[in-house]
C-alpha positions as CSV (number, residue, x, y, z in Angstrom):
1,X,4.3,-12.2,11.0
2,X,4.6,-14.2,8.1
3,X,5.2,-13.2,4.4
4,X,1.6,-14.3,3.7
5,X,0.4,-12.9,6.7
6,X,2.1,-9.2,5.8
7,X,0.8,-9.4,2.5
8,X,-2.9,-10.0,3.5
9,X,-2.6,-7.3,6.0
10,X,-1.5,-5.1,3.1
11,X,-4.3,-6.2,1.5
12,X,-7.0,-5.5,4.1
13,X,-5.4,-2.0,5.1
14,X,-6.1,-1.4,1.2
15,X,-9.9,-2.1,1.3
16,X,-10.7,-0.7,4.7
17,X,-8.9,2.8,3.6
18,X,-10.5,2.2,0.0
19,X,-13.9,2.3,1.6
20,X,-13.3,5.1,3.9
21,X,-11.9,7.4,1.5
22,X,-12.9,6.5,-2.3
23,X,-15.6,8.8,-3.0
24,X,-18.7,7.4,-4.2
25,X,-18.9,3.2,-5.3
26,X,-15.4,1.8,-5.5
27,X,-14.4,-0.2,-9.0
28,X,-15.0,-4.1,-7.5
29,X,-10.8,-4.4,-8.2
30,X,-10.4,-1.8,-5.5
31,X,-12.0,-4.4,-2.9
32,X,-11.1,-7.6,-4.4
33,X,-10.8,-9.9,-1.1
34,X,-7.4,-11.7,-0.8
35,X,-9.0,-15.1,-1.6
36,X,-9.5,-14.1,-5.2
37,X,-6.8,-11.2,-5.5
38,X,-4.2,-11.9,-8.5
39,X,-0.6,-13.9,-7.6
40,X,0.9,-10.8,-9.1
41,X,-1.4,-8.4,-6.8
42,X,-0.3,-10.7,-3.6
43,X,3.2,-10.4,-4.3
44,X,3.5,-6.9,-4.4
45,X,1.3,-6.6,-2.0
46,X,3.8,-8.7,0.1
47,X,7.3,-6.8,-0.9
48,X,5.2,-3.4,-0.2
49,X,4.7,-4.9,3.4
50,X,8.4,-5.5,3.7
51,X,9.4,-3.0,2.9
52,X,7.4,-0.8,5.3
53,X,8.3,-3.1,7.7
54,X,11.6,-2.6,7.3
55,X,12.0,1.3,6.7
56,X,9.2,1.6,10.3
57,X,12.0,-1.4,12.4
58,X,15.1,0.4,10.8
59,X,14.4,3.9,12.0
60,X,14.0,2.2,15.5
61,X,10.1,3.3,15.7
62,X,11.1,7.0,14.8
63,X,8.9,6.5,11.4
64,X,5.8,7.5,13.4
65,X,7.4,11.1,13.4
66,X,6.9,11.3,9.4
67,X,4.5,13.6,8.2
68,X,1.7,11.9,6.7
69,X,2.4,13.0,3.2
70,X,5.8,11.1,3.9
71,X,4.3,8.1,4.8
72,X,2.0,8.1,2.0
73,X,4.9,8.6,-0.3
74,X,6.8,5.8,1.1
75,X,4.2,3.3,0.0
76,X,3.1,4.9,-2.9
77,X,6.9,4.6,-3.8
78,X,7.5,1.2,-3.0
79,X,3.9,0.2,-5.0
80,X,5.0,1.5,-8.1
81,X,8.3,-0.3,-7.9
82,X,6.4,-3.3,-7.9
83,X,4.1,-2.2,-11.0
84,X,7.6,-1.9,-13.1
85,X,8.3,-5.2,-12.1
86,X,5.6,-7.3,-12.6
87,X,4.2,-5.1,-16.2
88,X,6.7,-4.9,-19.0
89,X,4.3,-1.2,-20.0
90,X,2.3,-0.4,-16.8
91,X,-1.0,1.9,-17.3
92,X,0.6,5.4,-16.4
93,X,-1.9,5.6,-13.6
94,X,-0.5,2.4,-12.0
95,X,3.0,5.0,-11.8
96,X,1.7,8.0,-11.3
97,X,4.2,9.9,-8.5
98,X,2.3,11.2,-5.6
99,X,0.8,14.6,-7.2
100,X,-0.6,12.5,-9.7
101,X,-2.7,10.6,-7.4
102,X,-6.1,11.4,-6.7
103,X,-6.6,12.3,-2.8
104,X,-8.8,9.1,-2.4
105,X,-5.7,6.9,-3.1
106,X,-3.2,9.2,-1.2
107,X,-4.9,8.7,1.8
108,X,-5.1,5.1,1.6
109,X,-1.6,4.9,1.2
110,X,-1.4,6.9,4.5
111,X,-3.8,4.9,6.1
112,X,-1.5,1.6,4.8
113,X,1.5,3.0,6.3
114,X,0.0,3.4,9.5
115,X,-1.6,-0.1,9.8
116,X,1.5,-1.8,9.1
117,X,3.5,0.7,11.7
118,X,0.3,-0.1,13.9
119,X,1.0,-4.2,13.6
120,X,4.6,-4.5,14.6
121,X,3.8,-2.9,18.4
């Protein structure tokens, strides 16, 4: 898959699981289709994709046997390394650790980790 390719997949495992799990109407950022998501958005949206690629190929398919609040983590993790590097001050909700997140977006980050493990077979 390509770079671009990962990144949009990110993307769409974002709005899907944002649909399922926000409750009530989702902010219209949340759902932002790729076409007119930010550069910035796309590009950590890309490295987060990597790198769940990466961690899922490295552990020679053994990620699967991650709890879900593990997997969650991972790309909650990964996102907010991306937030330092593309905001000099990032909103303290944009790196908020994992207890700090509201259920809605924990889940999606589940749901994200999954997809991508889901895509590479």
């Amino acid at each position: 898959m390509s770079p671009t390719e990962g990144a949009r997949l990110f993307r769409e495992a974002w709005i899907a699981a944002v649909n399922h799990h926000f409750p009530g109407e989702p902010k219209a950022g949340y759902v932002t289709p790729w076409d007119d998501t930010p550069q910035w958005e796309r590009e950590a949206a890309g490295a987060v994709y990597d790198q769940v690629r990466q961690f899922v190929e490295i552990s020679g398919g053994h990620a699967s046997r991650l709890s879900r609040e593990q997997r969650g983590r991972f790309v909650a993790t990964c996102w907010t390394a991306q937030m330092f590097k593309h905001f000099d001050d990032p909103k303290p909700d944009y790196v908020a650790d994992w207890p700090g997140l509201p259920v809605w977006q924990q889940e999606t980050d589940v749901d994200i980790f999954d997809a991508i493990e889901k895509s590479l077979g």
